[in-house]
C-alpha positions in Angstrom: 98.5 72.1 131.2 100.7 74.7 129.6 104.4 75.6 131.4 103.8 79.5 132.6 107.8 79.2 132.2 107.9 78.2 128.6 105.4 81.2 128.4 107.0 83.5 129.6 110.8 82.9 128.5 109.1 83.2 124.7 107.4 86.0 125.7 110.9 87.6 126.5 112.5 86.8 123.3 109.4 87.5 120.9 109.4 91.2 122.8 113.4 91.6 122.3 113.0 90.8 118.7 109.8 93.4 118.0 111.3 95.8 119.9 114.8 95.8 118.2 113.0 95.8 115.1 110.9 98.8 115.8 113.7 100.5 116.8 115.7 99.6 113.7 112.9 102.0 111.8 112.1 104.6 114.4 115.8 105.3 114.0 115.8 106.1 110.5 112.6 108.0 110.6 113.4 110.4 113.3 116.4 111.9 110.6 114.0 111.7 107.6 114.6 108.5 105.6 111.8 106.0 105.7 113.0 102.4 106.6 110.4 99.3 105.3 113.4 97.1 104.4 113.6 96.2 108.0 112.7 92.7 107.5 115.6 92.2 104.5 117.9 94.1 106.8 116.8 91.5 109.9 117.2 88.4 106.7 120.5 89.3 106.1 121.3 90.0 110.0 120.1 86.2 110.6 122.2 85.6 108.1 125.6 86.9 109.1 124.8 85.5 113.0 124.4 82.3 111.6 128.2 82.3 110.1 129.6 84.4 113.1 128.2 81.7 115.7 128.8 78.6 113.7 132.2 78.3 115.3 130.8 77.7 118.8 128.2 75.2 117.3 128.3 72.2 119.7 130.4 73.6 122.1 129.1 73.3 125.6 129.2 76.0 129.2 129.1 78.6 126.9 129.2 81.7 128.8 126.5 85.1 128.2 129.7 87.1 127.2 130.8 84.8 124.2 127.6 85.7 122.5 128.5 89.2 122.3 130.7 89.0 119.8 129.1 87.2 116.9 126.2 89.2 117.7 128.6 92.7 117.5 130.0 91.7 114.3 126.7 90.8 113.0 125.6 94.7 113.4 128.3 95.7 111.9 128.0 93.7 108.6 124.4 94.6 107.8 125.4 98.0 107.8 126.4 97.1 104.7 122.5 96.9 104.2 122.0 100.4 105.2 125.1 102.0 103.8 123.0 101.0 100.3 119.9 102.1 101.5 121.6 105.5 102.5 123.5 105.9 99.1 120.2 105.5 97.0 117.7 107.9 99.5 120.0 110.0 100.6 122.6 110.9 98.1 120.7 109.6 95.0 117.7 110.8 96.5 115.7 107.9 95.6 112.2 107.0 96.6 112.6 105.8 99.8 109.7 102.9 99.7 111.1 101.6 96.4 114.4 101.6 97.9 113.2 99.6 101.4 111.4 97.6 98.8 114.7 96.4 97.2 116.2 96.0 100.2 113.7 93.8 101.5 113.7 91.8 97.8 117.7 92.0 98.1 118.1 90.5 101.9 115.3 87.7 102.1 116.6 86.2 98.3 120.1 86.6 99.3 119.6 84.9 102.6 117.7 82.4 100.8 120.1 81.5 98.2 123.1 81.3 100.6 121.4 80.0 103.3 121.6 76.1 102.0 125.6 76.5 101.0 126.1 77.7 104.2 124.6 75.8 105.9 126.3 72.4 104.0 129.6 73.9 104.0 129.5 75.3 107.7 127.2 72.1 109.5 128.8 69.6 106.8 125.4 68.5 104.8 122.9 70.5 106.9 120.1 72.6 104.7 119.4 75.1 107.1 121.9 77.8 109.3 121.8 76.9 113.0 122.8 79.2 115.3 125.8 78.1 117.5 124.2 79.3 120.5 121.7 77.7 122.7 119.6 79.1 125.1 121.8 79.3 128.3 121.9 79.3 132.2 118.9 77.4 132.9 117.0 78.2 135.6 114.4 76.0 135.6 110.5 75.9 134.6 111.2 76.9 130.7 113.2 79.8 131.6 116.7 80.8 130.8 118.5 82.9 132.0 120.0 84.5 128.7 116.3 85.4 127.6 115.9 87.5 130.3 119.1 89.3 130.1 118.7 89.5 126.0 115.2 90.7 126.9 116.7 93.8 129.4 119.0 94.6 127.0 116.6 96.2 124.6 114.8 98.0 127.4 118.3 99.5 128.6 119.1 100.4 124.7 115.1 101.6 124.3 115.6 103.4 127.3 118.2 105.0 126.2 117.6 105.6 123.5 114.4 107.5 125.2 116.5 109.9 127.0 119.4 110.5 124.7 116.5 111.7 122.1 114.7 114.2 125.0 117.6 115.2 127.3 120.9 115.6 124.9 121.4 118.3 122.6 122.6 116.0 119.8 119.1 113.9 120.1 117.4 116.9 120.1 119.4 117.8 116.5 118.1 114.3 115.5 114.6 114.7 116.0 114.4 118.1 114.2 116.2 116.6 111.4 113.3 114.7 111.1 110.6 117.3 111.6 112.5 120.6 109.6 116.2 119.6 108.4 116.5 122.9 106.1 115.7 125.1 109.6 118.8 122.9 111.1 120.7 123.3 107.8 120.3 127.4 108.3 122.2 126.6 112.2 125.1 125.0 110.3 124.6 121.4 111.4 125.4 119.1 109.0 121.9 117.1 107.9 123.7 114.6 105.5 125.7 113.7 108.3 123.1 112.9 110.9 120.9 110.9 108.5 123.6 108.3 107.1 123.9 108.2 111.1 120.5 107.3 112.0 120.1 104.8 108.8 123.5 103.2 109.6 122.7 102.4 113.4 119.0 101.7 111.9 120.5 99.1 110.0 122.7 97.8 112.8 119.2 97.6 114.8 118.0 95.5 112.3 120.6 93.2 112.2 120.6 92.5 115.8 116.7 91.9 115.2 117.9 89.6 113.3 120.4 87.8 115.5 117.9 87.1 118.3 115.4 86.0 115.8 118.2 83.3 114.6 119.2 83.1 118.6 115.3 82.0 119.8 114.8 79.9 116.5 117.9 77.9 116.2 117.6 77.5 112.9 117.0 79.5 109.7 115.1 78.8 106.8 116.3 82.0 104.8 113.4 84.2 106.1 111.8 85.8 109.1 108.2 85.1 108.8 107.6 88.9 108.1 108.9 90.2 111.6 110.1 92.9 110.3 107.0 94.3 108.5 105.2 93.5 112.0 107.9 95.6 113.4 107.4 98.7 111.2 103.5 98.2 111.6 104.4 98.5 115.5 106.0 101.8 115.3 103.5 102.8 113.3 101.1 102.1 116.0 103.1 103.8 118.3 103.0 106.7 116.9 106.8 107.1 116.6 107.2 107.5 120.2 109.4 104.9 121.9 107.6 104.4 125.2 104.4 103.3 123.1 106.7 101.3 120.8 107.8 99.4 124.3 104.5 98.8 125.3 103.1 97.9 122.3 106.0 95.2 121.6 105.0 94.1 124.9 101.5 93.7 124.2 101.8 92.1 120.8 104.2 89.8 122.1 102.6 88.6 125.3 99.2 88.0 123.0 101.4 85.8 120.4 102.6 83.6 123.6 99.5 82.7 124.9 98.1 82.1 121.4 101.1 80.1 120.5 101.0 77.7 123.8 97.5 77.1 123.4 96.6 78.5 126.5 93.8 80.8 124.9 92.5 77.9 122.8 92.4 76.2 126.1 90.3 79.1 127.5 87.9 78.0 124.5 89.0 80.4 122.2 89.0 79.2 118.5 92.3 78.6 117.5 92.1 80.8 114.6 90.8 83.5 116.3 93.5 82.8 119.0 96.5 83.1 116.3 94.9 86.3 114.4 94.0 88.1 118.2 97.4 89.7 118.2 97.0 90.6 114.3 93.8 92.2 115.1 94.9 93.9 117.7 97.5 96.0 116.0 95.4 96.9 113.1 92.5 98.3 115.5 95.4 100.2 117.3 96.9 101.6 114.4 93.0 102.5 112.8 92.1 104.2 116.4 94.9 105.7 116.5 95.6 107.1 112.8 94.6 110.7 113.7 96.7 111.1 116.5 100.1 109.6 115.1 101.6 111.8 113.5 105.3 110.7 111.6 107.9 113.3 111.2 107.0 115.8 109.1 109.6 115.6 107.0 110.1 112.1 106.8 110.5 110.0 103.5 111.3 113.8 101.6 114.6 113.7 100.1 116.3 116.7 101.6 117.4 119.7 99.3 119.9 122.0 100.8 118.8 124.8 98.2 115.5 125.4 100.0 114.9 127.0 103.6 
């Protein structure tokens, strides 16, 4: 008999992951600049939390707030990540999908190949990065208390997020960025500006993607299984919208719960039909929906101020 708890506090954490991570790319892509280096930018995040948290490592009563910070500082370092993806699409004007590509190449072997030091250095002969925190506040049958605050957290910032791009005349700026930036060039707004913006807080996304991934895990082998390629294939499916974005996250990562507690196999569901279900799933949403999602319409086109 599975623990519904256990369920359900995964199914938190696996939704605040996706849905940072989807984020992390609809940010970028509502200014123009195509983001598929989500999943190095989510390496490198897991990365720097790793570091950041290792001080606390074995500490005990560790209170909600004292995860803020390592998590804070680990948004601000992969920045760092998306100040070089901004330099290369946006002033180089580089392809954006080889640039993502390098990105992804550049986190996932850099975490890698530091990932061992660090870890011996920092954990004194350990081969993996731990994260300092556990999960927190327990409140019995499987669940904790910091996954479901972690977990409201991203629906606050999704939400938003949601308003600030419908209701605020500066969201509004960003989303025609995205659709026409030479039209909102010709109003005087500065495009450059709002598009190393949107990569720079796409990167942050990222790396807080990254930090709950590391958070839920507790350890970290260098890599992220691919989360943030699911990620990107989840905004896809959304259609760029963030309340479909939610909801899939939500579906994808309810699905991988029960497949990953068993409780579908259980049901008599093949277990490799029961691990591949949420897989499925988001590739018949993203073919039934194809027509109908429509990206920006500028979006991956490096922007030239000489034509309106």
């Amino acid at each position: 008999m599975v623990d519904m708890g256990i369920l359900f506090d995964g199914f938190l954490m696996f939704t605040a992951i996706l849905l940072a991570g989807s984020l992390s790319g609809y940010l970028s892509e509502r200014v123009g600049i195509v983001n598929i280096g989500i999943d190095g930018m989510m390496c490198i995040g897991a990365l720097f939390f790793g570091i950041y948290s290792s001080p606390m490592l074995g500490m005990s009563d560790l209170g909600f707030g004292m995860l803020i910070f390592p998590i804070f500082l680990t948004m601000i370092s992969t920045t760092l990540m998306g100040a070089l993806h901004a330099f290369a699409t946006i002033k180089l004007k580089a392809n954006h999908i080889i640039s993502g590509t390098a990105i992804n190449m550049m986190g996932l072997s850099f975490a890698t190949f530091l990932n061992s030091a660090l870890a011996n250095s920092l954990y004194n002969g350990a081969t993996k990065l731990q994260s300092g925190f556990v999960s927190f506040d327990y409140l019995g049958n499987g669940i904790y208390l910091s996954s479901i605050i972690l977990f409201s957290i991203i629906l606050i910032i999704a939400g938003c997020i949601y308003i600030f791009m419908r209701y605020t005349k500066i969201g509004l700026r960003y989303n025609a960025i995205g659709e026409n930036p030479n039209a909102v060039d010709a109003q005087g707004i500065n495009v450059i500006k709002y598009q190393w913006i949107g990569v720079l807080l796409s990167s942050a996304m990222a790396g807080l993607a990254g930090a709950l991934f590391l958070f839920n895990a507790g350890q970290f082998a260098g890599n992220t299984a691919g989360l943030g390629f699911l990620a990107l294939a989840i905004m896809v499916a959304g259609g760029w919208k963030i309340e479909w974005i939610t909801l899939i996250s939500i579906c994808f990562a309810l699905f991988t719960s029960l497949s990953s507690t068993n409780i579908l196999t259980n049901m008599g569901v093949p277990k490799e039909i029961a691990f591949s279900l949420p897989y499925a799933i988001t590739i018949v949403v993203l073919i039934a929906f194809s027509k109908r999602n429509m990206a920006p319409a500028h979006d991956g086109i490096p922007f030239d101020k000489t034509k309106r």
